[in-house]
C-alpha positions in Angstrom: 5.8 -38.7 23.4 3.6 -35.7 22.9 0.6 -35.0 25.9 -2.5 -35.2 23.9 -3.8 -31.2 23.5 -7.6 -31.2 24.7 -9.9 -30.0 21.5 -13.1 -30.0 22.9 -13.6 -26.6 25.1 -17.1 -26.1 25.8 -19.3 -23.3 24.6 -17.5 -20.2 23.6 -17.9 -16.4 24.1 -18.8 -16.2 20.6 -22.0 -18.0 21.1 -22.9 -15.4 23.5 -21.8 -12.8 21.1 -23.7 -14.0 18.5 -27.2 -14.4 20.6 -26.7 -10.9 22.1 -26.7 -9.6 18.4 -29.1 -11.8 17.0 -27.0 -13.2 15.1 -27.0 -17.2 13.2 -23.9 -18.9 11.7 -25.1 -18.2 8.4 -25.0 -14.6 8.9 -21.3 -15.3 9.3 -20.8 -17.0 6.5 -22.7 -14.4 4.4 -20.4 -11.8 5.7 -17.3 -13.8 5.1 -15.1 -12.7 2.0 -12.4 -15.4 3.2 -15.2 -18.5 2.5 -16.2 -19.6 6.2 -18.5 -22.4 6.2 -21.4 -23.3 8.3 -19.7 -26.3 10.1 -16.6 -24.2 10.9 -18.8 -21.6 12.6 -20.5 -25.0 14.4 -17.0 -26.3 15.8 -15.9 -22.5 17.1 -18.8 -21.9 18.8 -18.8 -25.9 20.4 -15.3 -25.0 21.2 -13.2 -27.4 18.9 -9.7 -25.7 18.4 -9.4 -23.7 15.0 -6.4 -22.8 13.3 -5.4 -19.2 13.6 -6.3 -18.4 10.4 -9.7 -19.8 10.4 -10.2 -17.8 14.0 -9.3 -14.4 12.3 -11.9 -15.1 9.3 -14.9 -16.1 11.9 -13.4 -13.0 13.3 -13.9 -10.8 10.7 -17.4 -12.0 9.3 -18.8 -11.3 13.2 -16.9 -8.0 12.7 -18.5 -7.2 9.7 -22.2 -8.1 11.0 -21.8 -7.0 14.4 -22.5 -3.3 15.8 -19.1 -3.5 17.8 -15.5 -4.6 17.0 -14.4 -7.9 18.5 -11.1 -8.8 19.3 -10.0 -12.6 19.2 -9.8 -13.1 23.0 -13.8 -11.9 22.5 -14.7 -14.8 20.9 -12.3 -17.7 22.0 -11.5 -18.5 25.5 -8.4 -20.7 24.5 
């Protein structure tokens, strides 16, 4: 039998991220060409475990709004 993997991870470093740009989720999903929505920006920030590829699209919408370039270990702490 598998050990259960923990999902819920507390707050993020993208929450930081995005208050120190004044920055909302929607301005995420506004930037996003790969079609983030508002609840998946919701669970990264609350720290529920994303997928890889949903990670590297919340990744590139902050990228694309933000003044600096992020990394993935920026934004996730997991």
């Amino acid at each position: 039998m598998k050990p259960e993997l923990e999902r819920n991870l507390g707050e993020q470093p993208l929450v930081k991220l995005l208050r120190e740009h004044g920055l909302r989720a929607h301005d995420l999903v506004a930037a996003s060409p790969g079609g983030i929505t508002h609840k998946m920006v919701a669970r990264a920030g609350k720290g529920r475990r994303l997928t890889p590829h949903s990670q590297s699209l919340v990744l590139e919408a902050l990228n694309r709004v933000a003044p600096k370039v992020y990394t993935l270990p920026d934004l996730f702490n997991y």
